[in-house]
PyMOL CGO cylinders between C-alpha atoms (Angstrom):
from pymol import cmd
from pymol.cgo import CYLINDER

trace = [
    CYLINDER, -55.98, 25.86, 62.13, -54.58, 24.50, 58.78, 0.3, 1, 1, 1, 1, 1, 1,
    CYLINDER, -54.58, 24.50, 58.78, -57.41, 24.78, 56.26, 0.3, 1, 1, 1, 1, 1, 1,
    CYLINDER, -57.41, 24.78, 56.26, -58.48, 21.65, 54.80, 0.3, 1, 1, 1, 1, 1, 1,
    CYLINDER, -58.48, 21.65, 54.80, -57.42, 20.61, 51.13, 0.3, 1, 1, 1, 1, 1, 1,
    CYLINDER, -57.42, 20.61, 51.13, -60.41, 20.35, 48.65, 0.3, 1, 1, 1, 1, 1, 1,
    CYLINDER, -60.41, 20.35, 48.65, -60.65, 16.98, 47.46, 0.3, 1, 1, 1, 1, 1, 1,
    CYLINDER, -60.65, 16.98, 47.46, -60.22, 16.72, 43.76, 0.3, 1, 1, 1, 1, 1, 1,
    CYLINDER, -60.22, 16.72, 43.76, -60.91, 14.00, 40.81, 0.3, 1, 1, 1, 1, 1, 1,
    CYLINDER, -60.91, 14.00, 40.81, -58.49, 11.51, 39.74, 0.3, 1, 1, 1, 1, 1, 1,
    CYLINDER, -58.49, 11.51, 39.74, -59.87, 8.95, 37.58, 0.3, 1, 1, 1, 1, 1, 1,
    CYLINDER, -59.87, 8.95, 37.58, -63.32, 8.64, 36.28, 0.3, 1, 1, 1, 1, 1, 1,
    CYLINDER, -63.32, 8.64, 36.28, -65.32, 5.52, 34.74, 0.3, 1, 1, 1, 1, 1, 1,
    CYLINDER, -65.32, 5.52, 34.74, -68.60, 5.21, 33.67, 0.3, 1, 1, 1, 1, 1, 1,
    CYLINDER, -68.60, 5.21, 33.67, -70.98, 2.17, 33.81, 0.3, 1, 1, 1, 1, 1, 1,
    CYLINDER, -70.98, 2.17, 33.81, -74.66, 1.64, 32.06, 0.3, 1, 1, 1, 1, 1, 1,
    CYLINDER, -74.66, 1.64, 32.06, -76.02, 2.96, 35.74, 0.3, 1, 1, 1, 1, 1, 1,
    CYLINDER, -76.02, 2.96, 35.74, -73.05, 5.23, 37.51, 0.3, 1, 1, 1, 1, 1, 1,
    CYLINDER, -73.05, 5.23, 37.51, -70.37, 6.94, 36.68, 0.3, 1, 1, 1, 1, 1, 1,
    CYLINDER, -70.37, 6.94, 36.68, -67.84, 6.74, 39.07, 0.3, 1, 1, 1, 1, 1, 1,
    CYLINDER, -67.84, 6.74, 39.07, -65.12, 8.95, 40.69, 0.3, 1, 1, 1, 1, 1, 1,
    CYLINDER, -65.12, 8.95, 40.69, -61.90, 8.04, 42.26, 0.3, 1, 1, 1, 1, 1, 1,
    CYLINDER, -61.90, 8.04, 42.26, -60.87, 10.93, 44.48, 0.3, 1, 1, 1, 1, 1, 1,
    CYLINDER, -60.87, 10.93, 44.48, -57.21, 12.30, 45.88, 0.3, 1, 1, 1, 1, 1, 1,
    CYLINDER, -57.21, 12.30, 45.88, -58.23, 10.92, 48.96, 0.3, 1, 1, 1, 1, 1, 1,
    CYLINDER, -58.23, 10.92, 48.96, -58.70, 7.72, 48.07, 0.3, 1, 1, 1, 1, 1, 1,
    CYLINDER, -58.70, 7.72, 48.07, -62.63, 7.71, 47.95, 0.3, 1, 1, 1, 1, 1, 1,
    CYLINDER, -62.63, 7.71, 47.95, -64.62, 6.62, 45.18, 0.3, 1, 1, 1, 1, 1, 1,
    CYLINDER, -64.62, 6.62, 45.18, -68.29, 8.04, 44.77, 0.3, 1, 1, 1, 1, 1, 1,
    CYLINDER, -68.29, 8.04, 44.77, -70.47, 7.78, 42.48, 0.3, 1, 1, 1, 1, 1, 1,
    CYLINDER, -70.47, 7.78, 42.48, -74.30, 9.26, 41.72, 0.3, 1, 1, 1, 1, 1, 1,
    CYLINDER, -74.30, 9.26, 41.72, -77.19, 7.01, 39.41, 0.3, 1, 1, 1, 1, 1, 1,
    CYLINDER, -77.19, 7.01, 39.41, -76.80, 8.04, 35.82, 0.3, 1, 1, 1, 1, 1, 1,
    CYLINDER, -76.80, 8.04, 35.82, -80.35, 9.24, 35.86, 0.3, 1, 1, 1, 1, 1, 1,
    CYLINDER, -80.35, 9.24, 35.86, -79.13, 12.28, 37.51, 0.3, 1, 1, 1, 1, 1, 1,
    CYLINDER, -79.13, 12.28, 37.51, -77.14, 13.42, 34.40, 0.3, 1, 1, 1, 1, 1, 1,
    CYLINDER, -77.14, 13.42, 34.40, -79.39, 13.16, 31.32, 0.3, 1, 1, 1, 1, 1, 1,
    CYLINDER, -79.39, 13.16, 31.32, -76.51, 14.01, 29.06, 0.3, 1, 1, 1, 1, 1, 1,
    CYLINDER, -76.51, 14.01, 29.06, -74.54, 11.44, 30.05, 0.3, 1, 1, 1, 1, 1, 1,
    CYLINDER, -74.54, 11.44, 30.05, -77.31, 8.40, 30.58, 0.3, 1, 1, 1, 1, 1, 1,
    CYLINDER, -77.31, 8.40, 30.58, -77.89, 9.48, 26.78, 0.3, 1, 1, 1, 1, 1, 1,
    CYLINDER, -77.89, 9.48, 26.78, -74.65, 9.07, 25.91, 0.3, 1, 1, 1, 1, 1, 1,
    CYLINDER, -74.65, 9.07, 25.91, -73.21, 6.04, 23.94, 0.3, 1, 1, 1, 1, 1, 1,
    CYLINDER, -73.21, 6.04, 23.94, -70.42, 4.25, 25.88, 0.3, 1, 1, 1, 1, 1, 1,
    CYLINDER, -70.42, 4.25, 25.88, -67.47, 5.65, 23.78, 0.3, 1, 1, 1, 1, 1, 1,
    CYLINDER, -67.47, 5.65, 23.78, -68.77, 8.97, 24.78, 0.3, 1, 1, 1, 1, 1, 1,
    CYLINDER, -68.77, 8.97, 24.78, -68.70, 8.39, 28.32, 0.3, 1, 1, 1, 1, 1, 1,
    CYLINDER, -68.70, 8.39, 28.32, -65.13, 6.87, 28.45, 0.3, 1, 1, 1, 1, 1, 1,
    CYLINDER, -65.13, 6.87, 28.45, -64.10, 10.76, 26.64, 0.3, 1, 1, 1, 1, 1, 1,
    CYLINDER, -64.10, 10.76, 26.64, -63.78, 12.72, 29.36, 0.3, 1, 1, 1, 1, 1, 1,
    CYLINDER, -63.78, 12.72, 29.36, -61.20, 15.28, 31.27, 0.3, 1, 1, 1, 1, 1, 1,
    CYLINDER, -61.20, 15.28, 31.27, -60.73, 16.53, 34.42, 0.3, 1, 1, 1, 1, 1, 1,
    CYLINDER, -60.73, 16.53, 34.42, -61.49, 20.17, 34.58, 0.3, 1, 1, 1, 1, 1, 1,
    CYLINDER, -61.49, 20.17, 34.58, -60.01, 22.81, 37.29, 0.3, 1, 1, 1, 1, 1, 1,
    CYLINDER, -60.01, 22.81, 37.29, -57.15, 20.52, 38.14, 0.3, 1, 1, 1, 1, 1, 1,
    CYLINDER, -57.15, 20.52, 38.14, -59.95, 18.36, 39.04, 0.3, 1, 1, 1, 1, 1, 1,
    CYLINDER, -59.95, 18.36, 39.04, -62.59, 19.55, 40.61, 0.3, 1, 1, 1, 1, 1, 1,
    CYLINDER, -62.59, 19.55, 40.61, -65.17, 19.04, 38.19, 0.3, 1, 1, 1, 1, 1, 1,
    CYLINDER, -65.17, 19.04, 38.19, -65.29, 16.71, 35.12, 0.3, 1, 1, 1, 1, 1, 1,
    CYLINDER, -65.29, 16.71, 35.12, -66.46, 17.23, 31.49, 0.3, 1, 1, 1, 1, 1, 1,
    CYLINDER, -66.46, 17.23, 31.49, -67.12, 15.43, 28.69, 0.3, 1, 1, 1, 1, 1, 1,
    CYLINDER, -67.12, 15.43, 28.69, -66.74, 17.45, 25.21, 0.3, 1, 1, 1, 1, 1, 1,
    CYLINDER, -66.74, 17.45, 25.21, -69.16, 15.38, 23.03, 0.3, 1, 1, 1, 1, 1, 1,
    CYLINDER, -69.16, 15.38, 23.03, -72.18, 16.19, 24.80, 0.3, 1, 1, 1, 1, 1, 1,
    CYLINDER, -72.18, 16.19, 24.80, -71.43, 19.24, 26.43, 0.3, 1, 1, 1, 1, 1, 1,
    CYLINDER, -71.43, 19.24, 26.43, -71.87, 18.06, 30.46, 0.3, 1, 1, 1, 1, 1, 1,
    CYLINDER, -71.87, 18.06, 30.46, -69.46, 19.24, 33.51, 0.3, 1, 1, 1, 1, 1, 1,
    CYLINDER, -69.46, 19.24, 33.51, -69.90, 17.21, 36.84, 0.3, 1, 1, 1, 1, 1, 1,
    CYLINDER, -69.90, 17.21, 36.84, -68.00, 19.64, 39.60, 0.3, 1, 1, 1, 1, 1, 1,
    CYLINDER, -68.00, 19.64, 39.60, -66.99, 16.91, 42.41, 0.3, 1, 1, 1, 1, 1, 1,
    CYLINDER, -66.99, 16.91, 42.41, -68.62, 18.72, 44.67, 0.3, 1, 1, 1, 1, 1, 1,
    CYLINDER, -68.62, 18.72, 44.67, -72.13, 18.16, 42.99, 0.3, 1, 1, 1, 1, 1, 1,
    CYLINDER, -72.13, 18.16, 42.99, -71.59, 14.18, 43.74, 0.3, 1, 1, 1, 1, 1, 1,
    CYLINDER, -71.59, 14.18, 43.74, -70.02, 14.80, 47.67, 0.3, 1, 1, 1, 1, 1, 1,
    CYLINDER, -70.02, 14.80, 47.67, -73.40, 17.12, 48.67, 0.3, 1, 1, 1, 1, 1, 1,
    CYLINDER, -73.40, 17.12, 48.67, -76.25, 16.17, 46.08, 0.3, 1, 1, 1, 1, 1, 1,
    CYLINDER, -76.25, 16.17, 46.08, -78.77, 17.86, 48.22, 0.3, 1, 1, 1, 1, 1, 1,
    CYLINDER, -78.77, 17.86, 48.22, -76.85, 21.04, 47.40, 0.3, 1, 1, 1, 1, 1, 1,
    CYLINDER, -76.85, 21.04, 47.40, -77.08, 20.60, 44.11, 0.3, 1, 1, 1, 1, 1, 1,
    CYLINDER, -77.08, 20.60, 44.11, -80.12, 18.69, 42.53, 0.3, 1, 1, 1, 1, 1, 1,
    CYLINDER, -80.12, 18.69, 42.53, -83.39, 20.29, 42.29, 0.3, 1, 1, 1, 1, 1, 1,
    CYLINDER, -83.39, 20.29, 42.29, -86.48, 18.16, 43.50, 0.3, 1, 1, 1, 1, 1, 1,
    CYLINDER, -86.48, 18.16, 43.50, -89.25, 18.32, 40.51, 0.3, 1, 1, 1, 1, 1, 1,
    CYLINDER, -89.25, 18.32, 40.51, -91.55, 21.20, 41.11, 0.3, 1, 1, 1, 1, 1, 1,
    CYLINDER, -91.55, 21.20, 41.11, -94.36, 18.30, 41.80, 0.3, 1, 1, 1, 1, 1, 1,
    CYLINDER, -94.36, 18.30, 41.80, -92.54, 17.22, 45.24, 0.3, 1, 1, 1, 1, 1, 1,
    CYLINDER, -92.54, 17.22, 45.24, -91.68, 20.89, 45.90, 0.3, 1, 1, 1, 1, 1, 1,
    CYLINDER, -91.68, 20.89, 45.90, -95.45, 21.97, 45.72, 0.3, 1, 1, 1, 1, 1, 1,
    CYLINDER, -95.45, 21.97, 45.72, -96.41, 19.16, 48.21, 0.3, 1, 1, 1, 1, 1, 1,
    CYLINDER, -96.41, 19.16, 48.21, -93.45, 20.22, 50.99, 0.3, 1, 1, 1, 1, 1, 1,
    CYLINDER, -93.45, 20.22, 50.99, -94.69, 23.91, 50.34, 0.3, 1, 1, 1, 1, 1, 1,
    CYLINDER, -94.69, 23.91, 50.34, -98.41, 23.22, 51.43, 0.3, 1, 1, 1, 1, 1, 1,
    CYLINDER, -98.41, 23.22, 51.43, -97.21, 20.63, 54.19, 0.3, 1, 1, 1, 1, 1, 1,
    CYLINDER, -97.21, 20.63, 54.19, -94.91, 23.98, 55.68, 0.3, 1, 1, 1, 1, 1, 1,
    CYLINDER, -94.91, 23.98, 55.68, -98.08, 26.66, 55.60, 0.3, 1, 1, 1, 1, 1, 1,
    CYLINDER, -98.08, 26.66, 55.60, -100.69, 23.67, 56.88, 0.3, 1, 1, 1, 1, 1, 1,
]
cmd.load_cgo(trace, "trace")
């Protein structure tokens, strides 16, 4: 079995609500901007400075210090924490 290439970052652009990535595959995802407080902070020439980091498997913008790995936007649920209000609530649900 050959293994399977990770897919990697390309391009990157960043509107008022999204920022979005064009992948080596072809794909282009993107994730709201309320997800990365950094960047929905940012002013719009801020945005537009990024790089691609790792040959592209993340991206980062220098100005205000934030790194998106690819991944992140692929599998959210593996990466974004609930707030510890809706984690309290499925706790008691699991022992009731």
């Amino acid at each position: 079995m050959v293994p399977k290439a990770e897919t990697l970052a390309v391009y990157v652009s960043c509107s008022r609500d999204a920022p979005a990535v064009t992948l080596s595959d072809g794909q282009v995802v993107s994730a709201p901007l309320v997800w990365f407080p950094r960047l929905a902070d940012a002013s719009e020439r801020e945005r537009s400075d990024w790089e691609l980091i790792g040959g592209g498997i993340g991206i980062h913008w220098e100005a205000i210090d934030e790194d998106i790995p690819v991944a992140s936007l692929l599998r959210p649920e593996n990466f974004m924490r609930l707030p510890d209000k809706v984690s309290r609530r499925a706790t008691r649900r699991k022992r009731g």
